[in-house]
Steps between C-alpha positions, in 0.01 A plus 500: 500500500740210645149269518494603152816427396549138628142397330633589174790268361598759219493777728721332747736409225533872367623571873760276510626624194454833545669452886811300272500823270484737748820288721698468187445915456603582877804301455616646226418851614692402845799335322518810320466729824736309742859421356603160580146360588490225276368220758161397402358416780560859702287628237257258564460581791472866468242456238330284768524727774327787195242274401384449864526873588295572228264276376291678313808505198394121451110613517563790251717267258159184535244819446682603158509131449154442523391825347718424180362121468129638518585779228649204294175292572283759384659570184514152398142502556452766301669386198337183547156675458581667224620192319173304669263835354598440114356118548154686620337539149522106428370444849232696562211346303557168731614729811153677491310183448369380826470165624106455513336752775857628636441861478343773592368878369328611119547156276500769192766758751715670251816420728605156636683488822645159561596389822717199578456427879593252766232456801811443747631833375447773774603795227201297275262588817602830518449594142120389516368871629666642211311256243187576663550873493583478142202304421284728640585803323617422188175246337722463196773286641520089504711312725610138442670313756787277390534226759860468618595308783849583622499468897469142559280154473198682670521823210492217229194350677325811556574592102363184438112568646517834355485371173267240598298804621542687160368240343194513711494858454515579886864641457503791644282366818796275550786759464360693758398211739862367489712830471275597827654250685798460639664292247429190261464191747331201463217636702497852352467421141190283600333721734569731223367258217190408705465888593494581127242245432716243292345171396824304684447186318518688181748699627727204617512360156583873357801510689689188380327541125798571246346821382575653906869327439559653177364871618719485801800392262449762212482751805824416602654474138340876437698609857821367386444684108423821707769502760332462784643454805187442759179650565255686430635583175292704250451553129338754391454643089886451406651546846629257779495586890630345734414486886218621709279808343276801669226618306690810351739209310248314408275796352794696377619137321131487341483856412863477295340162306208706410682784337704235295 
């Protein structure tokens, strides 16, 4: 909890001014208990001497701290995807439009899943069994993957020769080969390039072409209409979600596009 604590700056500041509330309070309840103890600094020290006999006061008070500042977080997220989900109807025709080859499942699927994804993104990774799963039992579902490199210099690379694989339609081969890795180097995007049977000199000129540039941009520009915060983040019929998915989200996501 205390390693906690001092790695968050917001956290730590709640403390001290929960510590200051809860000092002023014991004064004044001690002022009001003792007749004539007015000094300021013998209550000091008997808040002191309470704060170091029990501890977990100041632990309690950062816990209620934290807990409150989460709630707070979530609900602004909320409301923020709400407002994001009434720009979805404008957005979708060039949402579900994939760049070349990125994507995956029934061209014709009756439900597009769109998946924006960074390759450095370790929740990303973990959502890949559910996107499998869902491919493989439900043949009426597309996915498109939205390129959107978040993490770093080596996520914008790696974003970079996955569109230059798209456009050689070896996507997929590439998204695997990379997210099977342990992260987008230098030397793991081309092992994973050569692996997925790129032409590299074609590939090479993909990646600084300004059609990769201007993918890579409108990603970004669609992540800041939608109100997202990091990866993977998900779109799916009229619905944003955020963060990594099982297969029961994804499938139970799909199944409530379908009905509408």
């Amino acid at each position: 909890m205390i390693e906690r604590l001092l790695r968050s700056p917001l956290a730590l500041a709640g403390a001290f001014v929960l510590c200051a509330l809860l000092g002023a309070g014991m004064f004044a309840g001690i002022q009001a208990l003792i007749p004539g103890m007015g000094a300021r600094g013998g209550v000091e020290r008997v808040v002191h001497d309470y704060v170091l006999a029990h501890p977990e006061v100041l632990l309690e008070s950062v816990e209620r701290y934290n807990r409150k500042q989460s709630a707070n977080a979530e609900k602004a997220q909320a409301e923020a995807a709400a407002a994001a989900e009434k720009t979805l109807p404008a957005e979708r025709p060039k949402l579900e439009t994939p760049y070349a080859g990125a994507w995956a499942g029934n061209p014709r699927g009756d439900v597009t899943l769109v998946a924006f994804m960074d390759y450095a993104c370790g929740y990303c990774r973990a959502s890949l069994p559910a996107i499998t799963e869902l491919l493989k039992r439900d043949p009426n579902v597309r996915v498109v993957y939205r390129e959107y490199p978040v993490l770093g210099p080596d996520s914008l690379v790696a974003a970079r020769w996955a569109l230059a694989a798209a456009e050689q339609d070896k996507f997929p081969a590439f998204h695997d080969a990379l997210f099977a890795t342990d992260g987008p180097s230098a030397d793991n995007i081309e092992a994973a390039a050569q692996k997925a049977g790129l032409d590299m000199a074609r590939a090479r000129q993909a990646i600084a072409s300004k059609a990769v540039e201007g993918e890579i941009l409108a990603n970004h520009k669609f992540g800041q209409k939608l109100a997202m915060t990091g990866t993977p983040s998900w779109v799916v019929g009229g619905r944003l979600l955020y963060g990594m998915r099982d297969y029961d989200g994804l499938a139970a996501a799909v199944a409530e596009a379908r009905k509408k």
